[in-house]
C-alpha positions in Angstrom: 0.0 0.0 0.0 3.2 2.6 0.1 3.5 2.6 -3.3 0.1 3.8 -4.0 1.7 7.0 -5.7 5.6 7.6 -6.6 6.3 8.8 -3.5 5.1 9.3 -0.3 4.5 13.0 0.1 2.4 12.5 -2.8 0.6 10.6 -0.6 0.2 12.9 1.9 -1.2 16.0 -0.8 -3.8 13.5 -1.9 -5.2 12.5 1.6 -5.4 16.2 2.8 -5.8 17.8 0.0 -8.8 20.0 0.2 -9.7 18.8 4.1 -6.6 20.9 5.4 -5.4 24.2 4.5 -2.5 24.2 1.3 -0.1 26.0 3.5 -0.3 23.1 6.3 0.4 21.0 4.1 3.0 22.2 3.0 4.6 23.0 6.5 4.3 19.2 7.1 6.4 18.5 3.8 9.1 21.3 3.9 8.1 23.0 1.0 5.7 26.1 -0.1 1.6 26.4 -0.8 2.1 27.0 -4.5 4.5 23.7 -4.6 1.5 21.9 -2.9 -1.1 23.4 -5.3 1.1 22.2 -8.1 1.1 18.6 -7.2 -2.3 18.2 -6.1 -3.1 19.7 -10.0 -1.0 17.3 -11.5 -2.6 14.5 -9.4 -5.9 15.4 -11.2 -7.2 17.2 -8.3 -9.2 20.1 -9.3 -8.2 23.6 -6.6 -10.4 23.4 -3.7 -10.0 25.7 0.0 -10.1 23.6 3.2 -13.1 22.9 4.9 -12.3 23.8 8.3 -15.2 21.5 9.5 -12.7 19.0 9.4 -10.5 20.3 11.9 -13.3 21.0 14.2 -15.7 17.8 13.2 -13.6 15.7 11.2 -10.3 15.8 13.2 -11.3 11.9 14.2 -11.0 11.3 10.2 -7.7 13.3 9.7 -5.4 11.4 12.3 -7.0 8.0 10.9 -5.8 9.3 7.4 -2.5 10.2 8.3 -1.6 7.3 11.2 0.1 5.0 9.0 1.5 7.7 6.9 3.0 11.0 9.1 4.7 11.4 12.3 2.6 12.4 15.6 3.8 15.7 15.5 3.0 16.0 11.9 -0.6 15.4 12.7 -0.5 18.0 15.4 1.1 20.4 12.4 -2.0 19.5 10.3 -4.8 20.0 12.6 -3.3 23.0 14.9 -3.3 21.1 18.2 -0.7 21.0 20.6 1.0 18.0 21.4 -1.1 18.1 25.3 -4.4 18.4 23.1 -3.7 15.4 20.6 -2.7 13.1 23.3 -5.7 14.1 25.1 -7.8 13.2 22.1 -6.1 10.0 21.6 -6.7 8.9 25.1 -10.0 10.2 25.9 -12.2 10.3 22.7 -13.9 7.7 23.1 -11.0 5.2 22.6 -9.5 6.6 19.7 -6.0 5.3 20.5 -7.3 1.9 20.9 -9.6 2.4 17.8 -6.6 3.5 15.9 -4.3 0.6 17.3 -0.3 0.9 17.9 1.1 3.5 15.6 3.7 2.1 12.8 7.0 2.9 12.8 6.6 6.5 10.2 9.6 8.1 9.2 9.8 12.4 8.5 8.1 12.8 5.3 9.5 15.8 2.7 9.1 17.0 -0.4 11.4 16.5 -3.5 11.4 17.2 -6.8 10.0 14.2 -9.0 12.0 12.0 -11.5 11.2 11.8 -14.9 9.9 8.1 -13.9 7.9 9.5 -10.9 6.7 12.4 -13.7 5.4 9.2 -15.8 3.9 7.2 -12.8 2.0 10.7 -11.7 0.7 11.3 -15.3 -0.7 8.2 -15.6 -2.3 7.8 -11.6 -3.6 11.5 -12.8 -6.1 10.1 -15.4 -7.1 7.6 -13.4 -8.1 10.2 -10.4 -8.9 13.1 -12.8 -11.9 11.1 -14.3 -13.4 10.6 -11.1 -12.5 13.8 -9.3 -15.6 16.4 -9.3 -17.2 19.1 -7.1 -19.7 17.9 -4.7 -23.2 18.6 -4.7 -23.8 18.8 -1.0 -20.7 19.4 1.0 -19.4 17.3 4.0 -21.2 18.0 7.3 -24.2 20.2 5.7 -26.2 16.6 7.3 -29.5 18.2 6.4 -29.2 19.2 3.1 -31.8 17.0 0.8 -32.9 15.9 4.1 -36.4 14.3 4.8 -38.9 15.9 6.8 -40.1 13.2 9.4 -43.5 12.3 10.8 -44.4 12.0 14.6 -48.0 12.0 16.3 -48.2 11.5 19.6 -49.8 8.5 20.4 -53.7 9.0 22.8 -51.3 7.0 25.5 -47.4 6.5 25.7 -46.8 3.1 27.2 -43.4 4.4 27.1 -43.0 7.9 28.4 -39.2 8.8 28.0 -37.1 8.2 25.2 -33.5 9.4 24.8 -30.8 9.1 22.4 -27.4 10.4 21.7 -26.8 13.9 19.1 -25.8 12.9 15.3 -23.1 15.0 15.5 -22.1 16.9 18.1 -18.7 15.8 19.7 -18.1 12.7 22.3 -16.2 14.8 24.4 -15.3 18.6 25.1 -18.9 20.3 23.7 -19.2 21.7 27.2 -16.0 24.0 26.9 -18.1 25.5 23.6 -20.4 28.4 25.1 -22.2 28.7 22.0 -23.3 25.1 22.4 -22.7 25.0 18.8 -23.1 20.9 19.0 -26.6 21.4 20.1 -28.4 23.7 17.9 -31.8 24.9 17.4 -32.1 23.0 14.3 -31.3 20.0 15.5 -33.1 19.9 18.5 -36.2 21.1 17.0 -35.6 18.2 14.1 -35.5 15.8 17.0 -38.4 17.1 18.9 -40.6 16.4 15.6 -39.4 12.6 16.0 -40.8 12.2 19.2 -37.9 11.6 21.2 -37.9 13.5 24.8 -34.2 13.3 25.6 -30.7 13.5 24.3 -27.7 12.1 26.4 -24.2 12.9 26.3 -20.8 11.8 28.7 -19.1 13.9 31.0 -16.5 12.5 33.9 -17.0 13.8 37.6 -14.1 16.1 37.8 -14.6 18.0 34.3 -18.1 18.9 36.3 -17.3 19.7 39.8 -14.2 21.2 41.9 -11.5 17.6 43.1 -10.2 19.9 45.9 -7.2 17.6 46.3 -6.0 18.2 43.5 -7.3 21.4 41.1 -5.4 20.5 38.1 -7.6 17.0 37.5 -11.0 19.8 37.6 -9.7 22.5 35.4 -12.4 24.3 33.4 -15.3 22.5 35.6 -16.6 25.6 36.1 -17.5 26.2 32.6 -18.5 22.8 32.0 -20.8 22.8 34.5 -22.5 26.3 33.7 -22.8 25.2 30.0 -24.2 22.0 30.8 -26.9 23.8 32.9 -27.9 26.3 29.6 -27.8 23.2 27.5 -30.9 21.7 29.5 -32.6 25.0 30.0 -32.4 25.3 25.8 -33.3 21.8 25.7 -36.5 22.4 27.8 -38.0 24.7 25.1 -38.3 21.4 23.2 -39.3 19.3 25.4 -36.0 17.4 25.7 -34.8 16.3 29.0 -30.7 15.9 29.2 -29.6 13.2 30.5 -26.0 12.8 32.0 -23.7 9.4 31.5 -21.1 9.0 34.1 -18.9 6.1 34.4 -16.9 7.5 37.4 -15.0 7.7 39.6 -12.0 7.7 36.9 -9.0 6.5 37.7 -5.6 8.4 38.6 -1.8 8.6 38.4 0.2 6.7 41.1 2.0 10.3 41.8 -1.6 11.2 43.3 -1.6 8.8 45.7 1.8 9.9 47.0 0.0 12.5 49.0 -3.1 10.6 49.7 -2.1 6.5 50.0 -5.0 5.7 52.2 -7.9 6.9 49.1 -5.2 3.9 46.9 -7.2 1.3 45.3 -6.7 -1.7 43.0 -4.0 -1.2 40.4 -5.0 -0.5 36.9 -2.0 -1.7 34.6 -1.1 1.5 33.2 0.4 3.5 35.7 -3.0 4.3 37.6 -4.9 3.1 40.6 -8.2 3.0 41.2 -9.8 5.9 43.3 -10.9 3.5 46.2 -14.8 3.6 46.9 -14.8 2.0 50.0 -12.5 5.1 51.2 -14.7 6.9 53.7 -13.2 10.2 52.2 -13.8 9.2 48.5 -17.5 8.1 49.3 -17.3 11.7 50.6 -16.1 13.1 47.3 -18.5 11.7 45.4 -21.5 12.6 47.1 -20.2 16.1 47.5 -19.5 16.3 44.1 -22.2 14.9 42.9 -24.7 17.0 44.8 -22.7 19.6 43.5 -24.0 18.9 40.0 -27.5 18.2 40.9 -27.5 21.8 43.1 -26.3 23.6 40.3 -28.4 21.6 36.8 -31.8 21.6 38.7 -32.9 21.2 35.4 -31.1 18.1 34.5 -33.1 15.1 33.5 -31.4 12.5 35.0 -28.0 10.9 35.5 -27.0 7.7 33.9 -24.2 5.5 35.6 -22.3 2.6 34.2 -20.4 0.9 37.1 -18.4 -2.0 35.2 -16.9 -1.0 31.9 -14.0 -0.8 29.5 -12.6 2.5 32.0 -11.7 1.3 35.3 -13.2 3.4 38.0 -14.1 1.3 41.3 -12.0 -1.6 42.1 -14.2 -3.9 40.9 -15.0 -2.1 37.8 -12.9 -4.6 35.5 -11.2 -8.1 35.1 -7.8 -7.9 36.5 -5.0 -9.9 35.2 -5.5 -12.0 38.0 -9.0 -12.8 37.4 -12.4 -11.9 38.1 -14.3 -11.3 41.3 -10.8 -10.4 42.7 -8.9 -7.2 43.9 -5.7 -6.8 45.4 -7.4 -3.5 47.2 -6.9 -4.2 50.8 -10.7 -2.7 51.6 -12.5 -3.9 48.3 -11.1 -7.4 48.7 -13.3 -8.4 51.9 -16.1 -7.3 49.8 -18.2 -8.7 46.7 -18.6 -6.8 43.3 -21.9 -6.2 43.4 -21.7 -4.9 46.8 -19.1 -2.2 45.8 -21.1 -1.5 42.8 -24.5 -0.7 44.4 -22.9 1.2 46.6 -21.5 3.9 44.2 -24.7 4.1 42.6 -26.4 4.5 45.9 -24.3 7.1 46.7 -24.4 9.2 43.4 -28.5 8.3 44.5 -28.5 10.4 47.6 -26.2 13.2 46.5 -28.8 13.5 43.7 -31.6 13.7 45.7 -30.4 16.3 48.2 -29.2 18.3 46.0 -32.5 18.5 44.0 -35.8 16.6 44.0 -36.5 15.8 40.2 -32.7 14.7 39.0 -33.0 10.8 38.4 -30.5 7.9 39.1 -30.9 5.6 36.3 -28.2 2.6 36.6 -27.1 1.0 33.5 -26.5 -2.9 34.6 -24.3 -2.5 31.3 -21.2 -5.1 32.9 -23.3 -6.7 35.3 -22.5 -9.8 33.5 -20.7 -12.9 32.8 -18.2 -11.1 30.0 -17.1 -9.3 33.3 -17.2 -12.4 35.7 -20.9 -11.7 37.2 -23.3 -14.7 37.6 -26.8 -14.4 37.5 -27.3 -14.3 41.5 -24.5 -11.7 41.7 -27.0 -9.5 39.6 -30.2 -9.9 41.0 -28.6 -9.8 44.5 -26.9 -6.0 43.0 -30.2 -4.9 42.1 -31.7 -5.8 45.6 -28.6 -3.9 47.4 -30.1 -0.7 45.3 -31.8 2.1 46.6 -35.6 1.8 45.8 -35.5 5.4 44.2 -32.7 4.4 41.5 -34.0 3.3 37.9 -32.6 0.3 36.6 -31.2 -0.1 33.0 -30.5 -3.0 30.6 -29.4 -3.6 27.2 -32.4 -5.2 25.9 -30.9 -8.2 23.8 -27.8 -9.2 26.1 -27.5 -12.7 26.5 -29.9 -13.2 23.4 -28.6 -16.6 21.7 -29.9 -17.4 18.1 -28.2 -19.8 15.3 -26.9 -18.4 11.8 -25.2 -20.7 9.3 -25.5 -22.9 11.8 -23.5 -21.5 14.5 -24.7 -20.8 17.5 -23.9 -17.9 19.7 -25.5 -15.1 21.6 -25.7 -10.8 21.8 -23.5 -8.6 24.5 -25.3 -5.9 22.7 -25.3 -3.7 20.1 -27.6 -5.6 17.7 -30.9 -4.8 15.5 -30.7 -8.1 13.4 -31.3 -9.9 17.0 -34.5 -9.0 18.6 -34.5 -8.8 22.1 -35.3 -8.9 24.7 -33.2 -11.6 26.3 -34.7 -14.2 28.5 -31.7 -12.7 31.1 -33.1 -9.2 30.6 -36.9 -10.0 31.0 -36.0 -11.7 33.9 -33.2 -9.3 35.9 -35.9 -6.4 35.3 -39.1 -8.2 35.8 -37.1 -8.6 39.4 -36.1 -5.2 39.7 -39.8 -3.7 39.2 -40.8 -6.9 41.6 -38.0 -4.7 44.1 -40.0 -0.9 43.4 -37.1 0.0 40.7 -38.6 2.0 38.0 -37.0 -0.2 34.7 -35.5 0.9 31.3 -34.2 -1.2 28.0 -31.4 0.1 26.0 -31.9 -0.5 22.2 -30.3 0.3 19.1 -32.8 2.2 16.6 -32.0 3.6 13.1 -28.3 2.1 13.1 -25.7 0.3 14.8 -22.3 -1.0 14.6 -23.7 -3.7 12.6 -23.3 -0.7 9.7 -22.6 2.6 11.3 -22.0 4.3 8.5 -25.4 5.1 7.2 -27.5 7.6 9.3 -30.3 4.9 9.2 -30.5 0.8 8.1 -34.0 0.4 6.7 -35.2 -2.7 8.6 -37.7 -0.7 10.6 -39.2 -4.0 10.8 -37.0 -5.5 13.5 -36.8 -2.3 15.6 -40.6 -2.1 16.3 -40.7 -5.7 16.9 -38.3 -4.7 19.4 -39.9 -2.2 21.3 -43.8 -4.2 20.6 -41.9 -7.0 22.6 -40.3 -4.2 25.8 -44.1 -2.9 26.1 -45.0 -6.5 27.5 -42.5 -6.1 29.8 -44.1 -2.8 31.3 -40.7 -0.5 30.3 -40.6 3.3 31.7 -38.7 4.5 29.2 -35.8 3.6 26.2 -32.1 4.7 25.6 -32.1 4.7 22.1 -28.8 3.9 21.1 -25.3 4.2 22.5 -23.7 7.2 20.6 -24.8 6.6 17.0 -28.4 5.7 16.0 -29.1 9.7 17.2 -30.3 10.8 13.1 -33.5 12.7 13.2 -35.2 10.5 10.4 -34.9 7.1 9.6 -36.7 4.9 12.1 -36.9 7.7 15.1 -40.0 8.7 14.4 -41.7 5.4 13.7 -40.0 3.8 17.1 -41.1 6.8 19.1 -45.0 6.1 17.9 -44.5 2.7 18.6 -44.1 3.2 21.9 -48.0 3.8 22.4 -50.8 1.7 23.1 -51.4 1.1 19.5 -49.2 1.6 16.1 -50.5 2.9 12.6 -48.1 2.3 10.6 -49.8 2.8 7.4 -50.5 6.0 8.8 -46.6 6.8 9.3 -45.5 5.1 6.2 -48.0 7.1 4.0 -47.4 10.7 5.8 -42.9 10.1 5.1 -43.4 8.7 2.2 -46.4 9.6 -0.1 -47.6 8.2 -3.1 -44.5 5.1 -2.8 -45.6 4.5 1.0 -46.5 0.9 0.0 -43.4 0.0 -2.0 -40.9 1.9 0.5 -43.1 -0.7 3.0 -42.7 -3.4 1.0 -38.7 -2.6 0.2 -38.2 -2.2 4.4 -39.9 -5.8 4.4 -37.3 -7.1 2.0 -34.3 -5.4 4.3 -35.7 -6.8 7.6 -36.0 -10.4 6.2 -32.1 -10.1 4.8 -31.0 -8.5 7.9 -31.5 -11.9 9.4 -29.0 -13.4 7.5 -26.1 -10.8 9.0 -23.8 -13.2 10.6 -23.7 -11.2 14.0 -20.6 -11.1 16.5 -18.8 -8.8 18.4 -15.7 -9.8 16.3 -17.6 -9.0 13.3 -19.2 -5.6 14.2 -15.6 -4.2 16.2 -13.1 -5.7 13.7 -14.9 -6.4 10.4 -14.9 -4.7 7.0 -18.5 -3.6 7.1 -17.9 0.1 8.8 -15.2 1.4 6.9 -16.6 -0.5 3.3 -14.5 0.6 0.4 -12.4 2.7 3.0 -10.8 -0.2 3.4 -7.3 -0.5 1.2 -6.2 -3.7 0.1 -2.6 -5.3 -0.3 -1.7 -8.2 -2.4 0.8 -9.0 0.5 -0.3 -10.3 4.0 -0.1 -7.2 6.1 0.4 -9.0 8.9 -1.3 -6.2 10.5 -4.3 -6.4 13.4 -7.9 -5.0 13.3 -8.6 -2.5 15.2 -12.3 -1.6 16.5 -14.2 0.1 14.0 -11.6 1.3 12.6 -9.0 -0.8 10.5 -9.7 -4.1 9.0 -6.6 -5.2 7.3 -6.6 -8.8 6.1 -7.0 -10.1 9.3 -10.2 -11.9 8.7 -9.4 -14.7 11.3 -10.2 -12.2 13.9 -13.1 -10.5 12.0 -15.5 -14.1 11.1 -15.0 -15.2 14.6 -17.2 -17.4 16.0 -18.2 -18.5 12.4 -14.8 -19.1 10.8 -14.5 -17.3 6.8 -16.4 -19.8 4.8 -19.8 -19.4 7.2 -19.0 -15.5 7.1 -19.0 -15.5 3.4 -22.1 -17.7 3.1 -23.4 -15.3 5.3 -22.8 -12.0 3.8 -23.6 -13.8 0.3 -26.8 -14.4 1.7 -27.5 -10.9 3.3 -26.5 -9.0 0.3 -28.5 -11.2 -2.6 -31.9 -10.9 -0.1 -30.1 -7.3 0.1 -30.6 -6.9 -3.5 -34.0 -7.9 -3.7 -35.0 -4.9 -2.0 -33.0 -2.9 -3.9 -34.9 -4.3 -7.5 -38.4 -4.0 -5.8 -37.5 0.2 -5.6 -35.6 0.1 -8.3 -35.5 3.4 -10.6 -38.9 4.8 -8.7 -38.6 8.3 -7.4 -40.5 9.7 -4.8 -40.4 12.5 -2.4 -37.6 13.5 -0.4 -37.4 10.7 2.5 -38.2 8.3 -0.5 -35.0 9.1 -2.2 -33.3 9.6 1.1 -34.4 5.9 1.9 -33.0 4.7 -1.6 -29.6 6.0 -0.5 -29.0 4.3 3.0 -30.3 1.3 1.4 -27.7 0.9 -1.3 -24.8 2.9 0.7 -25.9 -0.4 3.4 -25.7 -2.4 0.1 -22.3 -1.7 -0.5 -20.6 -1.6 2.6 -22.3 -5.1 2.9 -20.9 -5.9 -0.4 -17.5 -4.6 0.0 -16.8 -6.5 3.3 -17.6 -9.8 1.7 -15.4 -9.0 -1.3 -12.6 -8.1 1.4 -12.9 -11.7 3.0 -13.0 -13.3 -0.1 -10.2 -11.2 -1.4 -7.7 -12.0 1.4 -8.6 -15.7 1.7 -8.1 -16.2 -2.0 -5.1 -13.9 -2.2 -2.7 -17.0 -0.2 -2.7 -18.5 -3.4 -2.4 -15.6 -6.2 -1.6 -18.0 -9.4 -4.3 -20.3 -8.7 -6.6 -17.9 -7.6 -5.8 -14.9 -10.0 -8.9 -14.8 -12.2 -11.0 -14.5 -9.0 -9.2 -11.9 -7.5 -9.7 -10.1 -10.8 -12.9 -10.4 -10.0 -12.8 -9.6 -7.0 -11.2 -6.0 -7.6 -13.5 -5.7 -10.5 -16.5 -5.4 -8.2 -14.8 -3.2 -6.0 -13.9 -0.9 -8.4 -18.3 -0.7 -9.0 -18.6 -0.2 -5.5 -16.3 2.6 -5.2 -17.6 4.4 -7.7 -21.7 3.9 -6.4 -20.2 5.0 -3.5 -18.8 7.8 -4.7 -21.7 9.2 -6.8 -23.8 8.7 -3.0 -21.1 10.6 -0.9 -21.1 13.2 -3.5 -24.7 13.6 -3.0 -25.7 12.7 0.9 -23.1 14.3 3.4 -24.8 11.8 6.1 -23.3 9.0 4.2 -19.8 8.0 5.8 -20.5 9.5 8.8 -20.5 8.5 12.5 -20.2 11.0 15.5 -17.6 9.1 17.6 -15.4 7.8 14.5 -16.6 11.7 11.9 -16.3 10.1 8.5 -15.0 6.6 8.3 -13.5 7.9 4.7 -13.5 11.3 2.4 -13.8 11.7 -1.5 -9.8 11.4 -1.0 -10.1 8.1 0.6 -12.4 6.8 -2.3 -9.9 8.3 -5.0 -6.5 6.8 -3.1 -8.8 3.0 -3.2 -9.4 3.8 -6.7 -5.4 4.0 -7.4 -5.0 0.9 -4.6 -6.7 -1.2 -7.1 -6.0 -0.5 -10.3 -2.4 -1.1 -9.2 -3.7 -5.1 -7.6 -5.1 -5.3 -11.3 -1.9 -4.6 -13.3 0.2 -6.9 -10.5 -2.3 -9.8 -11.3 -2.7 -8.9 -14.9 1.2 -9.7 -14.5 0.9 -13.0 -12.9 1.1 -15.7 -15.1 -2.1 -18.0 -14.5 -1.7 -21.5 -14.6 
């Protein structure tokens, strides 16, 4: 994949190129703009000014970009941070440094004039770019441009009353430091209100909302936080929005902390942290203080969501330790149980909450209250029981779900619309907590999900109402919509948010989105919901498979030899990414999704319609072809151990790929919602797609070169 272009800086015009300002650019290579300008024009890209929404919404793309390619600090040139801020970003944005994976071994990249061979190779990698290179119609981030107007009527009686998701687009972390709110505007929220959803949640840690007295420079800026967090739910009031607040706390800290205060020092983390310990009289302190801080100062706040066992450690419980589960080496924690320690930091966020003001819920998310994290079944229910009566109780609807495909068996952590909870563990941990006087609360995916995350919606509206027709019997209070993508104001939103009434007309919603092709976009969404049940579902598959980042994804002739990454890079490592179903079952699988796939795509056809008709058409293909592409990738790296023998179906392979590239091409150019997640921005830009059209048409002339036998 170096040798994409003649040389490497080449490389580095045609990913940035139009994303980031000429002169940057240019900074990073040694050189001048006008040398830049020249180069990109002789790579057939036409002159274009930087977007500087990609600094401030796309940055997440950039440094994905440029990882393999530039140094850290060429990054930092190209996006304007400080070396403090991109480390920060790495760390803290919602995994990116795990997402991204161990950086390669780059070397300092600069200009130099080309050879008359490098002129030749850049002449012809110029046609091939310049007859594909053209001006978009709707640029990146304008998300509602050709947008559909949605439908919502309020059902004559809400079985379930609240319903929250996350924002399509603001940022995972650091919106609060923006006093404009600019993340959270009028549009938006007004776009959302017409859904039917009631509330919009976003993450903040403890000390980025109230003072750590102990030590100022873990709270700096709380102030502002916190006074921006409280105008964010008075301007989501006028919409009827509640906010709701995810915590996953108390966050770890540096052994140097602990120097000054060894008796708060918990179990060791592995990374030069310890755990703030919760059984700590003075941390139990801390929290409530700080906590009632927040609810003192938001009286408006909606309600705060904990997660007490996750991917961050926080509690000393809060993980598996290399040593092995139900363990600690805290001196405190150890003569206690897990569930024990994590009841009690809900309970205590509970009563901070409540004296600091009386409408603030406590909604615990049993998210990790599981076997993945070493939990049995009795440790849950007898967690629940240990809660306050006051605190709402969360779970993800379809954990634990087990279902067969291709003949495998296996079951949902979570994360799934092809699955359709609930779980026979979830009916029956919060058919006990509403037995115990716990409000209760199912956490779904609607509209996407990492099973394709880059589409704003996946038509199978189908097997999200079955969902939520299947919670009602259950008696929910309420529905987190999705973790942080699933948050587009269209799609399925509106349709879920009337199916949590009494009674459901969809005909009625179908006809008022879509008009005079309400019956065929019905019909179509039929045909998706039935293939969706072919996806061959995993948590190997949606983290480290090719179905995110679609014709993103680059392909070598080689074996990388390099790992996936989650959501992120693929590579050829489809061992890891067909787990538990092994690459034959995955390809029968994805040969199966995409042909039923297809059959949805031939009932619309050529039909146009109104605006969410056409709208629909797109996420249905731009599903299509990520679907598409990721079983090509599969097939490609299986069939690529044996290039002579398998040379005519690799061909093939990149022949197809090439079709896809371009459909999604002619969509991105079009929809700027296509491509786009919030936590990961877009998964690739127009550059991306041009650099995979150069990637293979250079795997075609290497096999055209290989002698078959």
């Amino acid at each position: 994949m170096e040798n994409i272009l003649p040389t490497r800086w080449q490389r580095v015009i045609l990913k940035n190129y139009g994303m980031i300002p000429a002169d940057r650019i240019a900074k990073v290579l040694e050189t001048d703009e006008e040398t830049v300008r020249l180069h990109a024009e002789k790579l057939g890209l036409f002159e274009i000014e930087a977007d500087p929404n990609w600094e401030k919404k796309g940055f997440v793309t950039v440094i994905r970009n440029n990882w393999d390619l530039l140094l850290d600090e060429d990054i930092c040139t190209l996006l304007s941070l400080e070396e403090a801020e991109y480390r920060q970003l790495l760390e803290e944005y919602d995994f990116l440094s795990v997402k991204l994976g161990d950086k390669p071994k780059t070397e300092k990249i600069k200009y130099a004039p080309l050879s008359k061979e490098q002129e030749a190779e850049t002449e012809k990698a110029c046609k091939i770019l310049k007859g594909h290179c053209r001006k978009r119609t709707v640029e990146p981030f304008d998300f509602y441009n050709n947008s559909a107007k949605t439908y919502y009527e309020s059902p004559l009686e809400n079985t379930i009353e609240d319903r929250f998701t996350a924002s399509y687009s603001a940022r995972y972390s650091g919106a609060l430091l923006d006093d404009e709110l600019s993340d959270y505007p009028e549009e938006y929220l007004e776009r959302l209100k017409a859904c039917g959803v009631n509330g919009i949640w976003l993450q903040e840690t403890l000390r980025n909302l109230a003072d750590f007295p102990f030590d100022r420079q873990y709270a700096s800026d709380y102030q502002k936080r916190l006074g921006n967090l409280k105008k964010l739910t008075e301007r989501c009031e006028r919409y009827g929005i509640g906010v709701y607040l995810y915590m996953n706390e108390p966050r770890s800290l540096p052994a140097k902390f602990f120097e000054k205060y060894p008796q708060w020092k918990g179990q060791e983390v592995g990374d030069g942290n310890y755990c703030l310990c919760t059984s700590a009289p003075e941390v139990q302190k801390y929290l409530y203080d700080a906590m009632k801080s927040v609810a003192e100062n938001v009286p408006k706040l909606k309600a705060v969501v904990t997660i007490t066992m996750s991917e961050n450690a926080t509690h000393c419980y809060s993980k598996i330790w290399p040593k092995d589960a139900n363990n600690t080496e805290c001196p405190r924690c150890k003569e206690r149980t897990p569930e024990e320690v994590a009841a009690e930091v809900n309970n205590i966020f509970y009563r901070a909450i409540r004296d600091g003001n009386k409408t603030t819920r406590l909604i615990a998310n049993l998210w990790g209250w599981a076997d993945y994290m070493g939990w049995t079944e009795e440790q849950v229910l007898r967690g629940v029981k240990l809660l306050d009566k006051g605190i709402d109780v969360l779970c993800v609807s379809e954990f634990g779900k087990k279902f067969v495909r291709g003949g495998v068996q296996s079951q949902v952590i979570d994360y799934s619309i092809s699955v359709i909870g609930p779980s026979d563990f979830t009916v029956k941990v919060l058919t006990f907590a509403k037995a115990c006087g716990h409000r209760i609360w199912a956490k779904i995916q609607v509209n996407n999900s990492w099973e394709c995350s880059a589409v704003p919606y996946i038509p199978v509206f189908d097997r999200m109402v079955k969902h939520i027709e299947n919670l009602k019997k259950l008696d929910v209070s309420g529905l987190m919509m999705g973790w942080s993508l699933g948050g587009y104001p269209g799609g399925a939103l509106s349709l879920c948010c009337m199916a949590c009434g009494r009674e459901t007309d969809e005909k009625k919603w179908y006809n008022a989105v879509y008009g005079e092709q309400a019956a065929l976009a019905k019909r179509a969404v039929g045909l998706f919901s039935d293939a969706f049940g072919e996806y061959p579902f995993s948590v190997d598959i949606l983290y480290l498979g090719g179905h995110n980042l679609g014709c993103g994804n680059l392909w070598s002739l080689k074996n990388t030899g390099r790992k996936s990454t989650m959501v992120c890079y693929t590579f050829d490592d489809y061992k890891a990414w067909t787990s538990p179903y092994g690459v034959d079952v995955y390809i029968r699988q994805m040969d199966l999704l995409t042909t039923k796939w297809k059959e949805g795509l031939d009932a619309i056809g050529s039909v146009e319609g109104n605006a969410a008709f056409e709208e629909l058409k797109r996420c249905a293909k731009a599903c299509f072809i990520h679907f598409m592409s990721a079983k090509l990738l599969a097939e490609f790296s299986v069939w690529k151990e044996n290039l002579q023998e398998n040379r005519e179906k690799l061909l093939g392979c990149v022949r197809k790929e090439r079709e896809l590239v371009e459909s999604l091409y002619s969509l991105v150019e079009k929809d700027a919602k296509i491509g786009f997640e919030m936590t990961n921005h877009y998964y690739y830009s127009d550059n991306v797609l041009l650099e995979k059209l150069l990637n293979l048409s250079q795997i075609e002339e290497e096999l055209e070169n290989i002698s078959s036998i």
